[in-house]
TIMARMAR-741783 format. One line per 5 residues: number of its first residue (from 1); their letters; for each residue x, y, z of C-alpha. Coordinates in steps of 0.02 Angstrom, whole numbers. Layout:
NUM = a = X,Y,Z  ...
// end
This chain:
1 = xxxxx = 5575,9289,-1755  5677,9400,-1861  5784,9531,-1733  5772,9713,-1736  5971,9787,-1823
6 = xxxxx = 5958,9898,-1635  5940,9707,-1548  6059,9631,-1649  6195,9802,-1572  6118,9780,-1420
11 = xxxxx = 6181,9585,-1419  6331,9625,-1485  6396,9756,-1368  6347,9653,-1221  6467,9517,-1283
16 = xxxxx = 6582,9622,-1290  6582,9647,-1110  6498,9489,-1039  6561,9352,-1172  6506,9244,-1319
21 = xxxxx = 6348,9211,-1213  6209,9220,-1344  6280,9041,-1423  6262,8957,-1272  6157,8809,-1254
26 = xxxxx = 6033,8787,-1068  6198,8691,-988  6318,8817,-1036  6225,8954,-987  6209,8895,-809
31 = xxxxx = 6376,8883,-789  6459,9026,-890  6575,9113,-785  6598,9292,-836  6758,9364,-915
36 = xxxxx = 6835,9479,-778  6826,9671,-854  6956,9794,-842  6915,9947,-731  6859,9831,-592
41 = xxxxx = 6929,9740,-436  6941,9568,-491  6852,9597,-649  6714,9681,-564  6633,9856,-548
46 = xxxxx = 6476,9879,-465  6411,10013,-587  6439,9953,-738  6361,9763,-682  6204,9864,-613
51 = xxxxx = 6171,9894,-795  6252,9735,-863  6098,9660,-767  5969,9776,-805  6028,9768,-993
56 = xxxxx = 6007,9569,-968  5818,9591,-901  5780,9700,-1081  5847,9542,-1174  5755,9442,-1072
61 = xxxxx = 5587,9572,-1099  5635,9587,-1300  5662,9405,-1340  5498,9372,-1286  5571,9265,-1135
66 = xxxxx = 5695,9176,-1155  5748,9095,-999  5943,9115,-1044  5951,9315,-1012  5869,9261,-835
71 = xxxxx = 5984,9148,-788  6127,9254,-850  6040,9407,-746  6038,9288,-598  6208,9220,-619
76 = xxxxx = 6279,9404,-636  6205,9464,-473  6281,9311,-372  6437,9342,-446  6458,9528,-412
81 = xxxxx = 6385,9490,-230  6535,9352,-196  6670,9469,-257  6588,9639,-192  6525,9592,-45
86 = xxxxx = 6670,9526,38  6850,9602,67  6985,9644,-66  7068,9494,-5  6917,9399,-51
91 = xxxxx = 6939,9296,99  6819,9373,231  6637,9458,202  6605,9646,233  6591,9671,413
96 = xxxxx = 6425,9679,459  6366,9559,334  6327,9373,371  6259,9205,278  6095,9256,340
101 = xxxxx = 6134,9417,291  6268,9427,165  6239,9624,113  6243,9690,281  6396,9744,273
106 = xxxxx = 6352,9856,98  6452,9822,-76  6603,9903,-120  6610,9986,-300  6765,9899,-358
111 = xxxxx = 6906,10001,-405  7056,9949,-443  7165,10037,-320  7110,10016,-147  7188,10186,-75
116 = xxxxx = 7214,10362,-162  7085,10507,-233  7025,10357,-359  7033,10196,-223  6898,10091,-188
121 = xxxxx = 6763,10117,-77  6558,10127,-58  6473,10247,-177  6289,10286,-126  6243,10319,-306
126 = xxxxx = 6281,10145,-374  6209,10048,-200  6049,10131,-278  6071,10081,-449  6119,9902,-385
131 = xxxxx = 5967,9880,-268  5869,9968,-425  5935,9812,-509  5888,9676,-368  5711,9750,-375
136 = xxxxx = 5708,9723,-568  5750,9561,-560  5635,9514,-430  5485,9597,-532  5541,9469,-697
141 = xxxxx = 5599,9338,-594  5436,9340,-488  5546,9306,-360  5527,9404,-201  5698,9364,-118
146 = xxxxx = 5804,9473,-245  5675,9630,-167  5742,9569,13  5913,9565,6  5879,9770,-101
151 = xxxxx = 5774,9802,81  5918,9724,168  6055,9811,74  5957,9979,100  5944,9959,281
156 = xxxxx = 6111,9918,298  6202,10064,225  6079,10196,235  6142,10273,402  6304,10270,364
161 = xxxxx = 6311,10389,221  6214,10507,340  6295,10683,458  6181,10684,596  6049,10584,519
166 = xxxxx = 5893,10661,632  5932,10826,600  5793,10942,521  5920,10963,377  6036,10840,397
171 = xxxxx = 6190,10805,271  6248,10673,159  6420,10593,116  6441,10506,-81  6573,10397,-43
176 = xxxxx = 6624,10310,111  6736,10172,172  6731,10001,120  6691,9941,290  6568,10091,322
181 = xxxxx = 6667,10154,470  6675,10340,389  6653,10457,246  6783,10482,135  6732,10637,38
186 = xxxxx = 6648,10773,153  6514,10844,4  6365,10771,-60  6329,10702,-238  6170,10812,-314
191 = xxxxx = 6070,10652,-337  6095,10529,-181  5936,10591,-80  5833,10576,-237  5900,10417,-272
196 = xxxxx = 5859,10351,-103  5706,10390,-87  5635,10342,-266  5740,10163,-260  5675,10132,-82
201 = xxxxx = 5493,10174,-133  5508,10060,-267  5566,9943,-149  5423,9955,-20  5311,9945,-154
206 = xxxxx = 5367,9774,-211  5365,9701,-51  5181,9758,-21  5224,9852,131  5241,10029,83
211 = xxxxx = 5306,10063,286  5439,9951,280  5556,10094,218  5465,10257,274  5596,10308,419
216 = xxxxx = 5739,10309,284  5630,10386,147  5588,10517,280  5794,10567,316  5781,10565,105
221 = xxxxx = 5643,10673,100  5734,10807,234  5877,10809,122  5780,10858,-18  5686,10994,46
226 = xxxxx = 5867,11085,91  5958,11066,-46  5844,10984,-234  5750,11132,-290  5918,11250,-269
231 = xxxxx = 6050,11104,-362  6101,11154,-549  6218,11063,-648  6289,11048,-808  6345,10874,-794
236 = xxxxx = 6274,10749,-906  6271,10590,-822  6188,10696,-683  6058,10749,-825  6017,10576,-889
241 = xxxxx = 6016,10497,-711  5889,10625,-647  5799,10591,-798  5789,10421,-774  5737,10394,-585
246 = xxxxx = 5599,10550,-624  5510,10419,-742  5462,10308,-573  5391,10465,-482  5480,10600,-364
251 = xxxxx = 5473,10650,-191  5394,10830,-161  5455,10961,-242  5557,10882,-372  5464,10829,-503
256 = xxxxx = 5502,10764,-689  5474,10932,-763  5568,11010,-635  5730,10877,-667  5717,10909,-839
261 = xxxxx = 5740,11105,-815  5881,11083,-691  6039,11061,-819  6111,11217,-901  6155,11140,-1062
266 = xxxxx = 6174,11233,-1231  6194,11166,-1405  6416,11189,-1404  6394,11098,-1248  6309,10934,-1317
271 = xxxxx = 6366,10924,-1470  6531,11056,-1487  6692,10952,-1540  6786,10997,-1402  6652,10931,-1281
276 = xxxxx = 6630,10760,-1370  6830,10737,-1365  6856,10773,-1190  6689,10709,-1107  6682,10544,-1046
281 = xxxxx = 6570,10431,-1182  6473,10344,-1037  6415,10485,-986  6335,10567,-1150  6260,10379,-1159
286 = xxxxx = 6181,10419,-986  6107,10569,-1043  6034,10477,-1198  5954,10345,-1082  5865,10489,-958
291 = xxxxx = 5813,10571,-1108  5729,10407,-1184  5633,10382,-1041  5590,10554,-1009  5517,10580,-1179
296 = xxxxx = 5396,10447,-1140  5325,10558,-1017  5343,10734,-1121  5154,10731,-1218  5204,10837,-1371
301 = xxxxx = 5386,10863,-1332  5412,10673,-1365  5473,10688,-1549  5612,10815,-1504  5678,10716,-1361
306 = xxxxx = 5676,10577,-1452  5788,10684,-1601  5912,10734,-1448  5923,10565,-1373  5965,10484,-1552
311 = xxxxx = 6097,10601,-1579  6184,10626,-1402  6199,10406,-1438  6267,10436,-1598  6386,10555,-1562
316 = xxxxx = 6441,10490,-1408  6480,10318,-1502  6562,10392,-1654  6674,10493,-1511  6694,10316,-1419
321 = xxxxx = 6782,10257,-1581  6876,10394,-1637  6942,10411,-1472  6954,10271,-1391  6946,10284,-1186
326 = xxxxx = 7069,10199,-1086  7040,10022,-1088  6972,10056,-923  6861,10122,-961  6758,10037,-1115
331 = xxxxx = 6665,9932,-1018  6560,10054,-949  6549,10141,-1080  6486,9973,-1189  6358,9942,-1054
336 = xxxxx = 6303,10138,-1040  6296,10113,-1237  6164,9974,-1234  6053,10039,-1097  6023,10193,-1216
341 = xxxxx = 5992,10077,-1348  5863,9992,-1314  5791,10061,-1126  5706,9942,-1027  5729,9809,-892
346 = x = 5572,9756,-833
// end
């Protein structure tokens, strides 16, 4: 079958991240260890491997299933889970977490310093990407017990991002310890309770017990009704996220049209020099990917957000090159790349 020129940039920006991995016979490819990435602790950052699976389940969906970009999917997970999910050190687990258990204690995102503004941590926005990953795989794997250990990891770090969690309006945290004994910021990220509650719904659903998660979708669903219908932004990664998690349904009062009215963002903005030099790439590619999936929802509109989506990649790429982010920082952008290439990950 002759490959698409988008599949054929979609495969090659994935090596670049991941390795030579589309050469590799069945016995290679179930034991290719992945090339440790700059940007994370030991090679590793939980964001950017939420997508590297996800972007593995659309090769897996476009190839017409081919069992490699499974068992790289499935080898990508463990590997993230046996450096994430225990200490810096590497020598203990998360506390809270067991072999029974093994993400009770959460996943840390994986920065490269452990202390300072920047150190590592637990961001609730990329537990929700991750366990959006889990439940992914589950659905191509058709196997359930990548869905439990999303319900497990949900359970497990849900109350901690919480201020008074039973409150009629209680309060979230974005990013908090590595071992989940505080917060470390004291504001909330615009997206977290949305998040939550779409991730967790998806979950439930999965599982075939749509109750299984109501008491935390509940404390999501408080959140919401405080703060989501007053939240503006002009950020774009914020834009393409919301975006993105609108295309699996909303909680009340936030629905797709409504995320896609939210961001204040004018032509200069998007496309002005100054804002393609200085803006992070990953997140113009983040903005491409909500809009993707959002135009598949917009009846007429579909055409025109299809036109912005296209060009928001393009630009963002041809800023990528000319201005080449800190080598930190290319993974994510690669990965961010792809996943507006090509959306998907069923």
């Amino acid at each position: 079958m002759e490959e698409s020129v988008e599949l054929n940039d979609f495969k090659a920006a994935m090596q670049l991240i991941y390795g030579p991995f589309d050469s590799l016979n069945a016995s290679q490819t179930a034991n290719w260890t992945f090339p440790e990435n700059p940007g994370g602790h030991r090679g590793r950052y939980l964001w950017t491997d939420a997508f590297g699976v996800l972007n593995f389940l659309t090769l897996y969906k476009e190839t017409g299933g081919d069992q490699k970009y499974l068992t790289l999917a499935g080898s990508l997970i463990k590997t993230v889970h046996a450096i994430l999910g225990y200490d810096r050190g590497g020598k203990a687990r998360l506390p809270g977490a067991s072999t029974q258990n093994p993400l009770g204690g959460g996943l840390r995102i994986g920065k490269v310093n452990e202390k300072g503004p920047d150190g590592d941590g637990q961001y609730h926005h990329y537990l929700a990407i991750w366990m959006y990953a889990l439940n992914r795989m589950s659905v191509a794997s058709r196997d359930r017990s990548y869905n439990d250990q999303a319900i497990a990891l949900a359970r497990a770090i849900h109350p901690h991002f919480f201020l008074d969690v039973k409150a009629d309006a209680p309060r979230m945290y974005w990013k908090i310890a590595m071992d989940m004994s505080r917060p470390l910021v004291a504001s909330e990220g615009n997206l977290d309770a949305v998040d939550g509650y779409v991730v967790f719904s998806l979950l439930a659903a999965t599982a075939g017990d749509p109750g299984c998660l109501a008491g935390e979708m509940a404390d999501y669903q408080r959140v919401i009704d405080r703060k989501a219908k007053h939240t503006i932004s002009n950020d774009m990664l914020d834009l393409g996220m919301s975006l993105w998690i609108a295309q699996w349904g909303s909680p009340d009062h936030v629905s797709a049209q409504q995320m896609g009215t939210r961001y204040k963002l004018d032509h200069q903005e998007l496309f002005g020099e100054y804002a393609r030099r200085t803006r992070l790439a990953f997140r113009d590619f983040g903005a491409s990917l909500g809009l993707r999936c959002y135009a598949c929802y917009a009846g007429d509109d579909k055409p025109a957000y299809e036109r912005l989506a296209r060009k928001l990649l393009r630009g963002g790429w041809e800023a990528f090159l000319r201005y080449q982010p800190e080598e930190e920082l290319r993974p994510i952008s690669r990965v961010m790349y792809t996943a507006a290439l090509i959306p998907g990950g069923e």
